[in-house]
N, C-alpha and C positions, 0 to 999 in steps of 0.2 A: 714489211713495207706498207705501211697505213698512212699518209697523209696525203693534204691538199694540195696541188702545186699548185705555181705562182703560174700568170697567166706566160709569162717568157718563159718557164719550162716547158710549157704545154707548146709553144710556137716552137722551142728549139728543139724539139723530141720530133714535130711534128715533120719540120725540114730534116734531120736526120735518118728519117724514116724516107723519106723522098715523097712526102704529100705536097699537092699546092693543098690551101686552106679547102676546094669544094671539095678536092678527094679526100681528104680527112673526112670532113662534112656525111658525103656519105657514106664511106669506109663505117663509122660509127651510129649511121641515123639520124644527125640531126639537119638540118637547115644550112645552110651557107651563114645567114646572119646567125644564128646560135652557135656555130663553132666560132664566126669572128669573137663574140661576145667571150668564149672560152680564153681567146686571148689578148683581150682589154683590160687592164687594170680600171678601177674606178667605179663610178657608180651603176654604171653596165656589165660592169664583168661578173660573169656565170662560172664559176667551176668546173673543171671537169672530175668524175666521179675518181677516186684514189682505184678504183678496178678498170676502168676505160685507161687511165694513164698508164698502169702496168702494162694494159696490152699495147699502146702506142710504143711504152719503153721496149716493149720485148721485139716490135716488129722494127724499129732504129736501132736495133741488136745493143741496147743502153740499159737493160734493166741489171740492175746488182749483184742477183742470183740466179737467172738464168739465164738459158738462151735458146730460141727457135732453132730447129733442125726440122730440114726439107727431108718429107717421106719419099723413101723410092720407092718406084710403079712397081705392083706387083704383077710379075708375067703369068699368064695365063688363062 
């Protein structure tokens, strides 16, 4: 999986995941107005990197091939 999503995959991945737009924002590092631009079509709109979407896909349990699994606490 190597490509660029459109900025509505990047918004729909992102609500699936349960972010509002800041918590993506800094979930990932960027700025509140740099993730809005991630989902702007048009002459503002920034991409998000094809390895930052993977992990947004994987944390909205949406990625294709895999899937997150929560570590148990180790006792002791």
């Amino acid at each position: 999986m190597s490509f660029k999503p459109t900025p509505e995959e990047v918004k729909q991945a992102r609500i699936k995941a349960g972010f509002t737009q800041q918590e993506a924002a800094e979930r990932f590092g960027f700025t509140l107005s740099a993730w809005q631009a991630k989902e702007t079509s048009g002459k503002t709109s920034r991409g998000l990197a094809a390895g930052t979407y993977e992990l947004l896909l994987l944390l909205a349990d949406e990625h294709p091939d895999y899937q997150l699994v929560k570590r148990e606490k180790k006792s002791g």
